[in-house]
N, C-alpha and C positions, 0 to 999 in steps of 0.2 A: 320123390320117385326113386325105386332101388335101378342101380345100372342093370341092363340085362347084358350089353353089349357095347362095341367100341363106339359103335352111332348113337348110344345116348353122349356119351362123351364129347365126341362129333359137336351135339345137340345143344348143349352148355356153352360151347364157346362157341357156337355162335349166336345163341339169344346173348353173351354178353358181348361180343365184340364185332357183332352184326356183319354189316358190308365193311367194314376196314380188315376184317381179315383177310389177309392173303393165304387161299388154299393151294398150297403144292400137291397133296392127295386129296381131291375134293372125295374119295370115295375110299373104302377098309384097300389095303392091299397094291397100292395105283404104282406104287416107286419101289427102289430098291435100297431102302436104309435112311432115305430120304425124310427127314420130320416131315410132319403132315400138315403144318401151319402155322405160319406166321403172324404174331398178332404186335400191336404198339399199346403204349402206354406212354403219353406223349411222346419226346424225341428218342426212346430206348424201344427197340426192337427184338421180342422176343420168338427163338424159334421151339417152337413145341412137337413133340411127339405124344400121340393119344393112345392110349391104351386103357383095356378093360381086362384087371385080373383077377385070378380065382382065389380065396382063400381055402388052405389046406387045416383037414379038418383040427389040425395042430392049431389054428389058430394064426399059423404065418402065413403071408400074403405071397403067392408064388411070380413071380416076376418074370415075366417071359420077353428077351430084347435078342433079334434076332443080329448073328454075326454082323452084320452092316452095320444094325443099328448101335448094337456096340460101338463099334469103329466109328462112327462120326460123333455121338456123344463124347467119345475120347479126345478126339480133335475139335472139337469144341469147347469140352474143358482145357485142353494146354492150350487154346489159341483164347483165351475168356472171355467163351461169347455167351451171351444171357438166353441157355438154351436148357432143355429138361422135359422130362414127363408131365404130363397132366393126365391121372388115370382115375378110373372107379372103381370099384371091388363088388365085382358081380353079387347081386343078392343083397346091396346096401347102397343105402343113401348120398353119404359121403363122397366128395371129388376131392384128391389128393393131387399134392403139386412136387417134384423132387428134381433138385438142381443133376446136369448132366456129370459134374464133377464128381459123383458118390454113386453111378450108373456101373463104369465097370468092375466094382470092388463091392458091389450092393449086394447084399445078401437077404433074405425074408428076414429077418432079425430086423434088420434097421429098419425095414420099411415098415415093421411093427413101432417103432417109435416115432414115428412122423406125424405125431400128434400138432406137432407148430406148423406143421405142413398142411394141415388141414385145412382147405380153403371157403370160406365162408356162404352159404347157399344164397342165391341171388333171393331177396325178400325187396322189400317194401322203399327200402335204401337203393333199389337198384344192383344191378351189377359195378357200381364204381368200390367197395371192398374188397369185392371177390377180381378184380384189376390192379387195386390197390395190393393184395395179399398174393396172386402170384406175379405181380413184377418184383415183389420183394423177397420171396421165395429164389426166381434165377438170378437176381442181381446184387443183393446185398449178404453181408454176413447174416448167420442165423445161431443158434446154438447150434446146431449138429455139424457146422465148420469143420474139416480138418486145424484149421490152424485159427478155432476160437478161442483157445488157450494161450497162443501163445503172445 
């Protein structure tokens, strides 16, 4: 199913993470910078913000995070909490996952290469990959690291 909006998004997490999510905006718009839900993957708790964005006819993905939401992504990354985007790209299938640490400095370019970020459609296996691939996405190193080089 292509995203049309942030409630298919919504939609995804929760056929995979049912009633153990914890919704802080059960609904588009409820807080003020605030992620919109909290899910677990055994003892690691992850906080997520949802989004549904447009691609420009360029090709790059336009990335819309509003001033607050900036700001707690930021203090999330210098405090290293396993927190990040999970968004769709209106018009398309795919659900994309991007750690908060690469949020304020993100530009459409990168989020054109978030090809590893790509999180796995819930099929026949269940939703335990697509669990398994964004707690691995906000918690562990990835290629697209800052400091996976060094």
């Amino acid at each position: 199913m292509n995203t049309r909006d942030e409630s298919d998004v919504r939609n995804v997490i929760r056929a995979v993470y049912g009633r153990s999510a914890v919704w802080v905006e059960a609904a588009r718009g409820g807080t003020a910078g605030a992620h919109d839900v909290i899910v677990h993957d055994g003892p690691a708790a992850l906080s997520v913000e949802l989004k549904a964005w447009k691609r420009h006819r360029s090709g790059d993905i336009v990335a819309v995070l509003r001033p607050a939401q900036v700001r707690l992504h930021r203090v999330a990354a210098q405090e290293g909490w396993a927190s990040g985007v999970v968004f769709g790209v209106i018009g398309e299938p795919d659900i994309y996952a991007v750690r908060s640490c690469f949020l304020p400095e993100m530009t459409p370019r990168l989020l054109d290469r978030l090809q590893a970020w790509r999180l796995p459609p819930i099929d026949a296996d269940g939703p335990r990959a697509f669990k398994q691939a964004l707690h691995a996405v906000l918690t562990e190193r990835n290629p697209l690291t800052p400091d996976a080089d060094q």
